[in-house]
C-alpha positions in Angstrom: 176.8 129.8 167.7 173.7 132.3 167.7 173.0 134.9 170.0 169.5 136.6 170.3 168.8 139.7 171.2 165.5 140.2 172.7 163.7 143.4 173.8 160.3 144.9 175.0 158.8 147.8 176.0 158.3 147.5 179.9 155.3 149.8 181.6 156.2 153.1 183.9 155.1 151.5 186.5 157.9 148.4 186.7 161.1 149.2 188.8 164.2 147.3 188.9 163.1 145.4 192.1 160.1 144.6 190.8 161.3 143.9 187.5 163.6 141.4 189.0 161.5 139.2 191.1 159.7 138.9 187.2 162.7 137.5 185.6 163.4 135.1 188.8 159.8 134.1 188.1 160.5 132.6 185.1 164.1 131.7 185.1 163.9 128.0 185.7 161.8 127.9 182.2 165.4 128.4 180.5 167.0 125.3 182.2 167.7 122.7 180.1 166.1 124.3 177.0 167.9 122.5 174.1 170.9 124.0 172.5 170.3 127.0 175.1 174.2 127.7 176.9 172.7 131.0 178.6 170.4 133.5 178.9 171.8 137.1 180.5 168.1 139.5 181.4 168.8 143.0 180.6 166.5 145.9 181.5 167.1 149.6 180.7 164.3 151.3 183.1 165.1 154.8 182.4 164.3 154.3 178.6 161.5 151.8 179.2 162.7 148.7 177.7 163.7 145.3 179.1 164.6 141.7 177.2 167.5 139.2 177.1 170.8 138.5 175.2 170.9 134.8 174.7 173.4 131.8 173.3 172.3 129.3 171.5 174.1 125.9 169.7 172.2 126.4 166.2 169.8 128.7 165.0 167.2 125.9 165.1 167.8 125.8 168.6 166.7 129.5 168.6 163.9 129.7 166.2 162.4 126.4 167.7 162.4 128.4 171.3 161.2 131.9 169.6 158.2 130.0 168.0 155.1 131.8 167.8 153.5 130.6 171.2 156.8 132.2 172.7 156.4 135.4 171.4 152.7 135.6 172.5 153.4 134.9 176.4 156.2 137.7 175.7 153.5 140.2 174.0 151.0 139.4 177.1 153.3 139.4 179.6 155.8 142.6 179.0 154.8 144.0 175.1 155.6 142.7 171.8 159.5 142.2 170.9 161.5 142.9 168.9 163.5 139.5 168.1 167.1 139.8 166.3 169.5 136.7 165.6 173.4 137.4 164.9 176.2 134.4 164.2 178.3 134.7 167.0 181.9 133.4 165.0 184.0 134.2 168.2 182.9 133.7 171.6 185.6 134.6 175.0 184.4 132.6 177.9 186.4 134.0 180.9 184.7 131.5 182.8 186.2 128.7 181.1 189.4 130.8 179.9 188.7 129.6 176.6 188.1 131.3 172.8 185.6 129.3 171.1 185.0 129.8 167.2 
């Protein structure tokens, strides 16, 4: 499994509220993207920055989402980001009470 680490600068002027109701904007964009398991938004407004941890299948899965059209609605929509890809070799899923690896 891959997980992606995404994050932007956010402007001064983006609170938490507000930064919410952007993320439940686009939210149903990440339903049924393929090899996509979950997406988690994360936002650190006191330091400015915002983004998402995400689980893929396959790091095609990943890099075919992260193409370059991807990254330019990111850019004009929040600030460029800063894109990172780790193997995730062990997963815990408390949901489903189950180690995956």
């Amino acid at each position: 499994m891959i997980t992606v680490l995404v994050k932007f600068k956010i402007s001064d002027d983006l609170n938490l509220k507000t930064l919410k109701e952007k993320f439940i904007e686009t939210s149903e964009i990440y339903i049924d993207v393929e090899g996509l398991l979950r997406k988690n938004y994360i936002a650190d407004i006191e330091n400015g920055f915002a983004g998402g941890v995400y689980t893929f299948l396959k790091i095609e899965n990943a890099k075919t989402w992260f193409s370059e059209d991807r990254i330019k609605w990111i850019t004009e929509r929040y600030s460029e980001p800063e894109i990172t890809y780790y193997e995730s070799p062990v997963i815990v899923d408390n949901e489903k009470n189950k180690i995956i690896f």
